[in-house]
C-alpha positions, 0 to 999 in steps of 0.5 A: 873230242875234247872234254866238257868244262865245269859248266858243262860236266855239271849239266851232263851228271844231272842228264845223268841223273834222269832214270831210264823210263823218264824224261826232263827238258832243257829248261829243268835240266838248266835249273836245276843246273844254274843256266839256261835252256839253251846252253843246255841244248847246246851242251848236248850238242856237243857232249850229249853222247856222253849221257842217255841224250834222249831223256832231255828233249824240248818242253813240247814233249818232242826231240831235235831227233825223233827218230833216232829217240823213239828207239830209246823211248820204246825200249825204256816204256817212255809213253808217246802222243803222236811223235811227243812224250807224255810229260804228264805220265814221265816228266821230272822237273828240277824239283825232282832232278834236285832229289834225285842227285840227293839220294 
C-alpha cells in the first residue's frame, strides 16, 4: 500500500484525533481539515485502516459498514438509535476536533 500525501495524512491525524467513545462526520473532519467530505470519504477509503475508521461516519449518524462498525461502537459505549449513532450524545464538530489537536 503506498503512503498517504500530505493532504491526506493531514485528514487522517484529525481521524486520529476523535477519542474512543465519540464520533465526527466526513464533513467536520473535512473542516477541520481544510477539504471536503467527500475527499474525506475518500481518503478513508484508502487509508482509513491506518486510524480507528469507525469514529468518522456519515452526517445521519450511519456507517458505509455497519456491521463491521457496531463492534467498535459497543466495545467503546457509542450510544445507537436503531443502526445510527446518537451525534446528539457523541458527536464532536470541527470546533471540537480544532481544540482537541490543541491539547
Amino acid at each position: 500500500m503506498s503512503e498517504p500525501e500530505d493532504v491526506a495524512q493531514h485528514v487522517l491525524n484529525i481521524a486520529a484525533l476523535i477519542p474512543p467513545g465519540n464520533v465526527s462526520t466526513y464533513g467536520e473532519v473535512g473542516k477541520a481539515a481544510g477539504v471536503g467530505p467527500r475527499q474525506v470519504g475518500s481518503i478513508m477509503r484508502q487509508w482509513g485502516s491506518r486510524v480507528s475508521w469507525w469514529r468518522v461516519i456519515k452526517a445521519d449518524g450511519t456507517s458505509h459498514d455497519f456491521d463491521r462498525a457496531q463492534a467498535h461502537w459497543e466495545a467503546e459505549g457509542i450510544p445507537l438509535r436503531g443502526k445510527a449513532v446518537r451525534m446528539d450524545l457523541c458527536g464532536l464538530d470541527h470546533k471540537d476536533l480544532g481544540n482537541i489537536a490543541k491539547q
